[in-house]
C-alpha positions as semicolon CSV with decimal commas, in nm:
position;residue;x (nm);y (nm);z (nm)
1;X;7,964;4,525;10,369
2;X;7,742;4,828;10,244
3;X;7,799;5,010;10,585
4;X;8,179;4,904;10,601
5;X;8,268;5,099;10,266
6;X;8,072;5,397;10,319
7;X;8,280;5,419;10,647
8;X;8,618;5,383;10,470
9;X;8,509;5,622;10,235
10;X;8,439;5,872;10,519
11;X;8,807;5,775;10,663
12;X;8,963;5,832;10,313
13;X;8,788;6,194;10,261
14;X;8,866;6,354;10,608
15;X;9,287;6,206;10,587
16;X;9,555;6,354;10,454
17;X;9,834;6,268;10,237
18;X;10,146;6,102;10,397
19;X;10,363;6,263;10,097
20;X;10,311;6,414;9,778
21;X;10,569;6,533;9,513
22;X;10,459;6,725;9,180
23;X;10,623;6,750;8,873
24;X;10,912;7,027;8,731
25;X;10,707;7,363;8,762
26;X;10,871;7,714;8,662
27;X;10,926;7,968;8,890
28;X;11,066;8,325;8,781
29;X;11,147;8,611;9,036
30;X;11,265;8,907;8,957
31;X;11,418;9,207;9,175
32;X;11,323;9,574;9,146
33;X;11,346;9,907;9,272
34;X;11,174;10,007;9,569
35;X;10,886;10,231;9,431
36;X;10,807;9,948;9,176
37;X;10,762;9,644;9,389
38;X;10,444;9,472;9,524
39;X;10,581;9,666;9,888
40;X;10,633;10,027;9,706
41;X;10,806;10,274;9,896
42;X;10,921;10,618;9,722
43;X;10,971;10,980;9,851
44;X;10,643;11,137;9,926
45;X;10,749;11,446;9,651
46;X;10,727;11,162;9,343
47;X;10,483;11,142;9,073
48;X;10,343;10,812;9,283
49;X;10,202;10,985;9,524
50;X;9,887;11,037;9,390
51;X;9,713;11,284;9,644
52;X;10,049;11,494;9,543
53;X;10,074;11,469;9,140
54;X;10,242;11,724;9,088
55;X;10,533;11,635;9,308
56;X;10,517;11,970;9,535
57;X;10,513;11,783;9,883
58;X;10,851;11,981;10,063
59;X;10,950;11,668;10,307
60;X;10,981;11,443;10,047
61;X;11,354;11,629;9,977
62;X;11,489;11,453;10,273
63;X;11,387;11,094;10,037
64;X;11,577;10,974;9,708
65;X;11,571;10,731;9,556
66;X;11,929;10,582;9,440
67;X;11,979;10,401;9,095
68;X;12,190;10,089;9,261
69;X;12,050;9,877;9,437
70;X;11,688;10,133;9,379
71;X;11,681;10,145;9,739
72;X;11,501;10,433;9,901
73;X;11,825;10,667;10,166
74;X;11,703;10,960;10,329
75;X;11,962;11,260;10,386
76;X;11,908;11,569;10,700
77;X;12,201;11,722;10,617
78;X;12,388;11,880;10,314
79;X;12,240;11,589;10,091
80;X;11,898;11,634;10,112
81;X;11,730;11,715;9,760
82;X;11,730;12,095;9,712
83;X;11,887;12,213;9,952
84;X;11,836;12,539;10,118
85;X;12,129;12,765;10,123
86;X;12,169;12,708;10,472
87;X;12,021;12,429;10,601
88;X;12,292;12,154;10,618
89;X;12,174;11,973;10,964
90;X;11,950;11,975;11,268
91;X;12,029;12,236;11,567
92;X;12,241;12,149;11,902
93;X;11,990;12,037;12,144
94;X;11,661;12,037;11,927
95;X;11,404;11,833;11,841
96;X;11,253;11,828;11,406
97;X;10,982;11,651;11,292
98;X;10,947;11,601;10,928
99;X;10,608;11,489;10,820
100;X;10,556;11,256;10,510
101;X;10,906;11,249;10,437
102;X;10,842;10,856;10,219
103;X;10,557;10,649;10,134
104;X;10,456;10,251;10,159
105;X;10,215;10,108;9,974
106;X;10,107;9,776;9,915
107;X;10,098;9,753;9,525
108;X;9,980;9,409;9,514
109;X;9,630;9,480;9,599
110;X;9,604;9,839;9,384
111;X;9,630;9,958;9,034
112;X;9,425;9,656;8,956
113;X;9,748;9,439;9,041
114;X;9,665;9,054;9,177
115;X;9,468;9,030;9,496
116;X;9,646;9,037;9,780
117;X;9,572;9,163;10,156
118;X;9,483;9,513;10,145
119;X;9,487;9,594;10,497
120;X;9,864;9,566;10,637
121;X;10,046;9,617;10,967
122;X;10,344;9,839;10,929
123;X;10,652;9,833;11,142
124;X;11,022;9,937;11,122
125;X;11,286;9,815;11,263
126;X;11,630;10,009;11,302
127;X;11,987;9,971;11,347
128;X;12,254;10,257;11,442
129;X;12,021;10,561;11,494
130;X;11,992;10,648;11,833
131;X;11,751;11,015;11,791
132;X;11,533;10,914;11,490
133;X;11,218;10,780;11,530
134;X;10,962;10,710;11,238
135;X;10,595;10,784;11,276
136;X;10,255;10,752;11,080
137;X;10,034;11,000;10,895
138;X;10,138;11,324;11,095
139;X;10,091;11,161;11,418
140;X;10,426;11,120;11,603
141;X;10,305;10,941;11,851
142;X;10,168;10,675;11,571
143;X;10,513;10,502;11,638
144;X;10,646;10,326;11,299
145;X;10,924;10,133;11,545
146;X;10,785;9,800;11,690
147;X;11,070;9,878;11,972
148;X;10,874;10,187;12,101
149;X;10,541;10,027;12,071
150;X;10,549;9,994;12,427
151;X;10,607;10,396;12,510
152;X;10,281;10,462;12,305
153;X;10,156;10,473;11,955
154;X;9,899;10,314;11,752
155;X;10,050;10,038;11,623
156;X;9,981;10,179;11,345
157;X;9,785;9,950;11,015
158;X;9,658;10,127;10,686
159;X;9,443;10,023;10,422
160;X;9,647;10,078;10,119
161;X;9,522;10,324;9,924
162;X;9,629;10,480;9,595
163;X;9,831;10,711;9,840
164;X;9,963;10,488;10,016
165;X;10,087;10,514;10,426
166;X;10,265;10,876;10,501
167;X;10,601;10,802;10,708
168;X;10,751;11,104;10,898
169;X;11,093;11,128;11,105
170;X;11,152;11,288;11,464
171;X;11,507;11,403;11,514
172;X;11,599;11,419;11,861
173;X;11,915;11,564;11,816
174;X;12,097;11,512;12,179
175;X;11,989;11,165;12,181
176;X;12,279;11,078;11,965
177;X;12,658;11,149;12,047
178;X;12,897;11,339;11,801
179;X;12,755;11,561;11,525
180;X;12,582;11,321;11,298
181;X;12,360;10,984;11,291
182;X;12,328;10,768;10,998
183;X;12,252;10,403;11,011
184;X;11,952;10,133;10,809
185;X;11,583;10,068;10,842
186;X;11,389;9,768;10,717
187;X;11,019;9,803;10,642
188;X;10,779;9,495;10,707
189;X;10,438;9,469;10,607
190;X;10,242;9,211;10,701
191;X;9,813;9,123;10,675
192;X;9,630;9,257;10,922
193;X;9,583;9,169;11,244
194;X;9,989;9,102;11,223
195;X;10,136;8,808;11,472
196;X;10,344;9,175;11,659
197;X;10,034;9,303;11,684
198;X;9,881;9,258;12,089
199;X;9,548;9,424;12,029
């Protein structure tokens, strides 16, 4: 009997439940802007970007930030942030890159915030903008765009820092038809080693 019920109890301890349901718990969410979430991402010129406090980095012109829904657009053209007098586009035929144009950081694991993974994979994905390709920490061949992973790149993963992960743009200007480009990009983070992530 002694040797029976120290077996069940083994049984019991390595199972696991058929169903469980808990009581009423709360749960609150809220929505913010983009430079103020657990992912932040703001224009490389703001106050956030620490190795920059005084908010002198140039590229971070082509970033704003807009009050609805605090999303962060970025503007090569006659909308860019201080303007020069007579820069209103990219040339016929040319190629730009524009380093550290916006920043990601994972907020959740800085500034003392909760613990969370501090090592991330990075990768954008794109929609309508054939000649613009995003790329990591001056390094244009550090391809942002799991697409053109294959063509090369790092696949690029950061440890967040106060700083956070510099994101720069290459315009390839005949690449696109007609005279401009515009189109979205959405950011994913996830802990690294990532499931897109091959190596």
């Amino acid at each position: 009997m002694g040797s029976l019920a120290a077996g069940g109890a083994a049984a019991i301890g390595t199972g696991a439940f058929t169903s469980a349901t808990t009581g009423e718990r709360d749960v609150a969410v809220s929505t913010t802007d983009d430079s103020a979430s657990f992912l932040a991402i703001y224009t490389s010129d703001s106050d956030t970007a620490a190795d920059d406090p005084e908010g002198t980095n140039p590229n971070g012109r082509y970033a704003s930030e807009t009050g609805d829904p605090g999303t962060i657009e970025l503007h090569f053209n006659e909308d860019a942030r201080g303007t020069f007098p007579t820069g209103d586009g990219v040339n016929k035929g040319s190629v730009y890159t524009f380093d550290d144009v916006f920043r990601i950081r994972n907020d959740a694991a800085v500034n003392g915030g909760p613990t969370g993974p501090t090592e991330v994979d990075v990768w954008l994905t794109t929609s309508g903008l054939p000649g613009v390709q995003f790329y990591a920490e001056g390094d244009p061949d550090d391809r942002l765009e799991a697409s053109l992973w294959s063509q090369g790149g790092k696949k690029s993963n950061f440890n967040s820092g106060q700083s956070g992960l510099q994101v720069g743009v290459k315009i390839i200007e005949e690449d696109y038809s007609g005279n401009d480009v515009s189109g979205t990009i959405t950011v994913h983070a996830e802990k690294s080693p990532s499931s897109v992530r091959d190596e």
